[in-house]
PLY file of the C-alpha trace (Angstrom):
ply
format ascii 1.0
element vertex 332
property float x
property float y
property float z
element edge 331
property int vertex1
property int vertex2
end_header
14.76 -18.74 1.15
18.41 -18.04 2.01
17.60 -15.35 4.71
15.64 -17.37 6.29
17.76 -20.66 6.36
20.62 -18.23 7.26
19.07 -17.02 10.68
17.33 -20.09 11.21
20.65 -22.08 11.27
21.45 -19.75 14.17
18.89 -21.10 16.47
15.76 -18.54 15.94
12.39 -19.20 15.08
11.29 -17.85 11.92
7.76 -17.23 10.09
7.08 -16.05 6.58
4.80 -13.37 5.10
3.95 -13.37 1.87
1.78 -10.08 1.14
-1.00 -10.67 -1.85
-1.10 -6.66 -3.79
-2.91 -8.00 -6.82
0.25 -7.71 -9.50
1.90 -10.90 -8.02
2.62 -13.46 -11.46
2.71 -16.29 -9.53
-0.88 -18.21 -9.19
-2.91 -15.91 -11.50
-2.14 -16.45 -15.28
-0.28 -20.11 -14.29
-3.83 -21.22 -13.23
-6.05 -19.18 -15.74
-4.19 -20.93 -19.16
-4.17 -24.89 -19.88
-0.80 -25.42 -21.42
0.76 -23.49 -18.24
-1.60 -26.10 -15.80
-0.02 -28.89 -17.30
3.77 -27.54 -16.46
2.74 -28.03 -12.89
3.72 -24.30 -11.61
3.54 -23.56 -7.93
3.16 -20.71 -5.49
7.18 -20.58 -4.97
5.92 -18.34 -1.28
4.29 -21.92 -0.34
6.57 -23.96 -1.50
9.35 -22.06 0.45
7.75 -22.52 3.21
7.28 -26.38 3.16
10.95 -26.85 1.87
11.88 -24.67 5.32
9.59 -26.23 7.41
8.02 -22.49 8.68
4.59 -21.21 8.88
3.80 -18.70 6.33
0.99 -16.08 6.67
-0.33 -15.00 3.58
-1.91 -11.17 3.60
-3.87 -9.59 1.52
-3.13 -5.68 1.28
-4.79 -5.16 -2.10
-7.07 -2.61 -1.26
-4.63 -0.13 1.13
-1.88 -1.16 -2.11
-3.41 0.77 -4.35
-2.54 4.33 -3.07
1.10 3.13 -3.13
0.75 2.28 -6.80
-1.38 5.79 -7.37
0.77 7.30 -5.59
4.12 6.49 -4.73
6.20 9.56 -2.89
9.44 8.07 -4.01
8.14 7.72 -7.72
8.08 4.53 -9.87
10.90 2.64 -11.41
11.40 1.85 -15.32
7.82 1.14 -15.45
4.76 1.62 -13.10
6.41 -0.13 -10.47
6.97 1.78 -7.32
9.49 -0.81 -5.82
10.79 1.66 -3.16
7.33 2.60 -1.35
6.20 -1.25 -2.11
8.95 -1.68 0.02
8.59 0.49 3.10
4.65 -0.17 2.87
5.09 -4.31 3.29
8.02 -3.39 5.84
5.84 -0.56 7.72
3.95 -0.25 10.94
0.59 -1.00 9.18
2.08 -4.13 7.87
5.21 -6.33 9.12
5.95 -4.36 11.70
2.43 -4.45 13.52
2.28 -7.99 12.53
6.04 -8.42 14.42
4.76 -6.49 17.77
0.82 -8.54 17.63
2.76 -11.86 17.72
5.66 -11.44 20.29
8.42 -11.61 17.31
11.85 -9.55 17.93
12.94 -8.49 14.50
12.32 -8.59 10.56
14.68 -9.82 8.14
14.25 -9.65 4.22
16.34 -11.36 1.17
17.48 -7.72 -0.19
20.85 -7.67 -1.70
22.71 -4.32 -2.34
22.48 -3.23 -6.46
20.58 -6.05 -6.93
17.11 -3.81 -8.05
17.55 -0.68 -9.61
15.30 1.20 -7.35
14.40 -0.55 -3.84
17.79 -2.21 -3.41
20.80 -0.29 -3.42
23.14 1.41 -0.76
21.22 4.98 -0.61
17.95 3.13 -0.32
18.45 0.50 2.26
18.00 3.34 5.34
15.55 4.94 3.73
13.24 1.44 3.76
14.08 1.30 7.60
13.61 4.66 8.70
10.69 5.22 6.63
8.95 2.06 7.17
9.49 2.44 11.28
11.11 -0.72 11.40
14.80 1.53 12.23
17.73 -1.14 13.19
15.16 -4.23 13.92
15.18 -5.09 10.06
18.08 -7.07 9.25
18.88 -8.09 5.71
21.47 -11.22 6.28
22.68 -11.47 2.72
24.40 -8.17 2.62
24.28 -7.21 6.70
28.23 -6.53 6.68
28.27 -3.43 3.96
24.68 -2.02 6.46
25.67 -1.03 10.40
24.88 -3.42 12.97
21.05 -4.17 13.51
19.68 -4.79 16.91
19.76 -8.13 17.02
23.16 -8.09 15.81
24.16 -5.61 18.27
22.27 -7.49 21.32
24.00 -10.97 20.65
20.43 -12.50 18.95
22.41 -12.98 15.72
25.92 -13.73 15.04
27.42 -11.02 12.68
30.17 -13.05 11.54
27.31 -15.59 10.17
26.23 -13.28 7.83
27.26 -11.97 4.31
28.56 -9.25 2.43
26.57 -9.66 -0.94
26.07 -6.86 -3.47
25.58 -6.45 -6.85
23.31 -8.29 -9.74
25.69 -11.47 -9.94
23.46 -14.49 -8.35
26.91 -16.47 -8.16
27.71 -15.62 -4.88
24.07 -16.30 -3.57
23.58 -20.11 -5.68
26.93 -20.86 -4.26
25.33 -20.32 -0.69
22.17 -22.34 -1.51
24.58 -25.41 -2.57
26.54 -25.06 0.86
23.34 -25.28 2.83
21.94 -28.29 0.82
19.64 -26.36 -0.85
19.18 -27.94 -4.51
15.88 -26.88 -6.28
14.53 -22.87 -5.56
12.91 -20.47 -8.04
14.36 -18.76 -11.19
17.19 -16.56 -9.11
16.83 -13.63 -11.69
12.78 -13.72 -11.62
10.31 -10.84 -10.86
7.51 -11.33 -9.09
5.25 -8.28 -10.06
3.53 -7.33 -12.86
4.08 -3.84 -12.65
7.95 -4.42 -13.32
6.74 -5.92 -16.89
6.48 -3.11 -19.66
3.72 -4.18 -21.33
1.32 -4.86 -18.17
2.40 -1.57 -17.58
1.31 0.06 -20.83
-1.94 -1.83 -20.22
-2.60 -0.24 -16.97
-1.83 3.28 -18.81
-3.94 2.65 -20.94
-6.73 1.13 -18.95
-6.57 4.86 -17.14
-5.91 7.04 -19.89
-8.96 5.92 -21.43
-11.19 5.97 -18.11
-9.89 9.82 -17.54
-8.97 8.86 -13.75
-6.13 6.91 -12.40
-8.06 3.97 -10.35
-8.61 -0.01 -10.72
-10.55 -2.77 -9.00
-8.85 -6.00 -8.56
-10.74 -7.51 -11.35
-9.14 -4.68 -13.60
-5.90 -5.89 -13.01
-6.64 -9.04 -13.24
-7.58 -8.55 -16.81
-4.73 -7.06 -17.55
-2.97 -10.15 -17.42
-5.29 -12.29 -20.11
-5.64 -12.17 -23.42
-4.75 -9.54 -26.20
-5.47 -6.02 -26.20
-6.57 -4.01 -28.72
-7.86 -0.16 -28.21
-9.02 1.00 -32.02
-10.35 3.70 -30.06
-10.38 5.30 -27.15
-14.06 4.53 -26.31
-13.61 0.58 -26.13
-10.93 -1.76 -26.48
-11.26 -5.35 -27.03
-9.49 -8.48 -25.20
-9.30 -12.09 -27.02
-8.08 -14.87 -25.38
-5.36 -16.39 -26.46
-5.87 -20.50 -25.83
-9.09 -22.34 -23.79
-8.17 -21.57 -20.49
-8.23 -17.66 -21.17
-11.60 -18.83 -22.98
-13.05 -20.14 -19.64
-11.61 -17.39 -17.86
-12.96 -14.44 -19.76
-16.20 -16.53 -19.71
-16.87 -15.45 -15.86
-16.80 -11.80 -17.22
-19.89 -12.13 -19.97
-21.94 -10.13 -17.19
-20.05 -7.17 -16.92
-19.15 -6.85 -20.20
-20.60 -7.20 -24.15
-18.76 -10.54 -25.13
-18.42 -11.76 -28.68
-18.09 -15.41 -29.48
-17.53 -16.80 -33.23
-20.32 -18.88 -33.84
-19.56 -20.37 -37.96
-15.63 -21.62 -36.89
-13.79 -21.95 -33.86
-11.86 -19.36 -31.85
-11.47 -16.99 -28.93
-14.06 -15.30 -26.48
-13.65 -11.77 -26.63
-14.84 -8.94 -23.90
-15.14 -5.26 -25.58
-14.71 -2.99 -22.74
-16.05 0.71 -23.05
-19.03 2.27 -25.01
-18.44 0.74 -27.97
-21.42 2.27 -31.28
-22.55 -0.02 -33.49
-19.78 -0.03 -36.07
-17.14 -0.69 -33.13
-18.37 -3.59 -32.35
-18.92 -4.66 -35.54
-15.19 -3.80 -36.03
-14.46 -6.10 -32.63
-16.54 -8.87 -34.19
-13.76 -8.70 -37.29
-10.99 -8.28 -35.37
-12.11 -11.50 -32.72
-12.71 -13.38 -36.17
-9.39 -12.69 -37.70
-7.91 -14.41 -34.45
-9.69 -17.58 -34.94
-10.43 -20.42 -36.96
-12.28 -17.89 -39.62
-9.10 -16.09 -40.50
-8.58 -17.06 -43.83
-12.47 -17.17 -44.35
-14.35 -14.96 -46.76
-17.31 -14.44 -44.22
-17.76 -15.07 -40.33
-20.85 -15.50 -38.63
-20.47 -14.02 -34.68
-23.21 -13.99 -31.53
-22.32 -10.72 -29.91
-24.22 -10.22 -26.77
-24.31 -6.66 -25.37
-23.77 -6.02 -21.83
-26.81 -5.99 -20.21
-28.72 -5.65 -23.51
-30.34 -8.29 -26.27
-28.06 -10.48 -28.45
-27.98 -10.65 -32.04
-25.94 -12.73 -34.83
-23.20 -10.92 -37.22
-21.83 -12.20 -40.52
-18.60 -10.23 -41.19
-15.61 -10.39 -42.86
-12.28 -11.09 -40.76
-10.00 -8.33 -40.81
-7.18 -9.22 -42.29
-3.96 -9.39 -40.08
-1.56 -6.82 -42.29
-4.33 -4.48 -42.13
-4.13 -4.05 -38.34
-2.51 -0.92 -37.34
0.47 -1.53 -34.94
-0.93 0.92 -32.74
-4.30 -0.75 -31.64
-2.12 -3.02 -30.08
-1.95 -2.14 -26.05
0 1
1 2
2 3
3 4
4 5
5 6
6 7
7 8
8 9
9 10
10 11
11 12
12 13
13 14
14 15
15 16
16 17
17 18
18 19
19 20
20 21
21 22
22 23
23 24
24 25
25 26
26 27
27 28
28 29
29 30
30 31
31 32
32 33
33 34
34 35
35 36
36 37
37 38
38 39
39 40
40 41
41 42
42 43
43 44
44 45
45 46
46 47
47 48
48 49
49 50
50 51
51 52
52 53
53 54
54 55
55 56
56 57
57 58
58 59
59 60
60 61
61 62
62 63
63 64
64 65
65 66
66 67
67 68
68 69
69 70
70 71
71 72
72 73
73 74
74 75
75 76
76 77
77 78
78 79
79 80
80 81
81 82
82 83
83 84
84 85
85 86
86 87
87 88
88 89
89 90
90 91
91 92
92 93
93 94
94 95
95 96
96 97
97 98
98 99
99 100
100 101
101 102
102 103
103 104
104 105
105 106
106 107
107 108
108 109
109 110
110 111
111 112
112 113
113 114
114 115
115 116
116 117
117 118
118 119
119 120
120 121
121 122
122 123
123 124
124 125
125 126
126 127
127 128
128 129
129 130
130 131
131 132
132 133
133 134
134 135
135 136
136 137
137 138
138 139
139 140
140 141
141 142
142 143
143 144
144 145
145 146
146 147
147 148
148 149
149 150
150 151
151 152
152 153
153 154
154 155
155 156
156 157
157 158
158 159
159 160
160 161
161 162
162 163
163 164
164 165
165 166
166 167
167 168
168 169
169 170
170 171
171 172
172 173
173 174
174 175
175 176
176 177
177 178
178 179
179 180
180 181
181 182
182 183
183 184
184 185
185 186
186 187
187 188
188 189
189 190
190 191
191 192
192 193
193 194
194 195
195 196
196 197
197 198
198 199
199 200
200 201
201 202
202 203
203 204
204 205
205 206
206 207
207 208
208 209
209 210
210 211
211 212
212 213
213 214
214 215
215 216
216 217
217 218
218 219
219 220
220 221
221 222
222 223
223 224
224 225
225 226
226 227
227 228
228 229
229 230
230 231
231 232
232 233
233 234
234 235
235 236
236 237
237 238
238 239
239 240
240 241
241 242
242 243
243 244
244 245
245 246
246 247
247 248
248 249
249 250
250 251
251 252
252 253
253 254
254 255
255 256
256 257
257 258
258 259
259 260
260 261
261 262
262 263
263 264
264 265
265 266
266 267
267 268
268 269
269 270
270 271
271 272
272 273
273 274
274 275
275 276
276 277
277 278
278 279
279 280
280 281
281 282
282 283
283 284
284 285
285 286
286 287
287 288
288 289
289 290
290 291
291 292
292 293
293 294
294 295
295 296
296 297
297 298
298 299
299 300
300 301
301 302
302 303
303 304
304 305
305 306
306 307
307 308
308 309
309 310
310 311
311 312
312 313
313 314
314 315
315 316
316 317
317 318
318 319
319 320
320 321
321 322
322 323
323 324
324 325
325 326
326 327
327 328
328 329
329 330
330 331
């Protein structure tokens, strides 16, 4: 929001891109639970855009992101995220760049700040992004342009040097400051991530999710799962999700196709999907554990509808397993 406001105060036209990978937070679990619906969250990409007055192209690279998350050359950061070749990919010929040259633009510009990510965003990394990506000296980065060399368009007269900033470091200070001198009152958490794969337990999820499939590989709706519910693996042939509240309850619903669901049928509670070749006794294990999350958890008996994936249903009674009971590490 400040980049953009920055250049566009010096006369040039600007127009957003906001690149859809599958791990972005914003839009999935907001809409997907009830309580979060009712706190009115937005897509802060399209509200940005409205506040600024620009056009905003929104891409989806889901499908050519998932080599980059497979396989990133420059490695991940704490957790599965692989910020730097994220980075170069959105910035790249394939992506920005082409986009830049198809439309008749002159230059990129991004919101990075020097040291303030760990891995994408500090002084060894910046030329690496540029080179890499095949952007070179046409991608300027106006919060902390004075501690980079000159760009092109700072170098052909485009953009006024002086007009831009010498940021660095994790302190948001500098940057808020900025926002109130350009009349900017209301923007997103300054501090906020907006990928899953930064979190440490989505992370441990995905791990999971391919440690127990053998093979490093997801769909879309794999991830998406990731992001609802609990998980619990008691094994490593099937692990069970429960939602949490109704609108992970209608969401898990859409799945009862493509997976054996179990639904407490005596007192009320979650949806659960068991995911895996579960036996028998698994899922009678899953019907205790989706029990013990409901309504029926201080109940002596439970009576569940479990309905197998692509099999005949059938009606449990068991008893709900009792929370102290759960070992801490079925818990993904």
């Amino acid at each position: 929001m400040l980049a953009t406001k920055v250049i566009m105060d010096q006369g040039i036209h600007v127009e957003g891109i906001n690149f859809f990978t599958g791990f972005c937070v914003e839009g999935h679990t907001h809409a997907i639970r009830k309580k979060d619906k009712e706190k009115q969250k937005r897509n802060n990409s399209l509200w940005v855009a409205e506040q600024l007055g620009i056009k905003l192209h929104i891409i989806d690279i889901s499908e050519d992101y998932k080599d980059i998350v497979l396989n990133p050359k420059h490695g991940y950061g704490q957790n599965l995220n692989p910020c730097l070749d994220c980075k170069i990919f959105m910035v790249n010929q394939a992506k920005a760049w082409a986009f830049m040259e198809e439309n008749g633009f002159d230059f990129i510009i991004t919101g990075e700040v020097i040291g303030q990510r760990p891995k994408s965003q500090r002084l060894e990394t910046m030329p690496i992004i540029a080179r890499e990506s095949g952007a070179e000296d046409r991608l300027l980065r106006p919060l902390c342009a004075k501690h980079l060399p000159p760009t092109v368009p700072e170098r052909e007269g485009w953009v006024d040097r002086e007009k831009l900033f010498d940021f660095h470091g994790r302190n948001r200070k500098p940057q808020m400051a900025l926002a109130n001198e350009l009349g900017i009152d209301e923007y997103s958490q300054p501090a906020g991530g907006c990928c899953f794969l930064t979190d440490e337990h989505y992370s441990r999820k995905l791990a999971d999710l391919w440690d127990a499939r053998g093979e490093r590989r997801y769909e879309v709706d794999d991830i998406m799962l990731l992001k609802v519910g609990r998980h619990i693996r008691p094994a490593n042939n099937f692990k069970v999700i429960i939602s949490r509240e109704e609108g992970e309850n209608n969401f898990l619903s859409g799945y009862k196709r493509e997976f054996t669901t179990i639904k407490c049928l005596s007192h009320p509670g979650p949806l659960a999907l068991v995911d895996g070749n579960p036996s028998d006794s698994d899922l009678e294990l899953a019907a205790r554990l989706v029990a013990r999350y409901g309504k029926a958890r201080s109940a002596d008996k439970a009576t569940l509808q479990i309905e197998p994936k692509g099999g005949e249903g059938f009606v449990i009674e068991v008893a709900p397993y009792p929370a102290e009971e759960i070992p801490e590490e079925w818990y993904v």
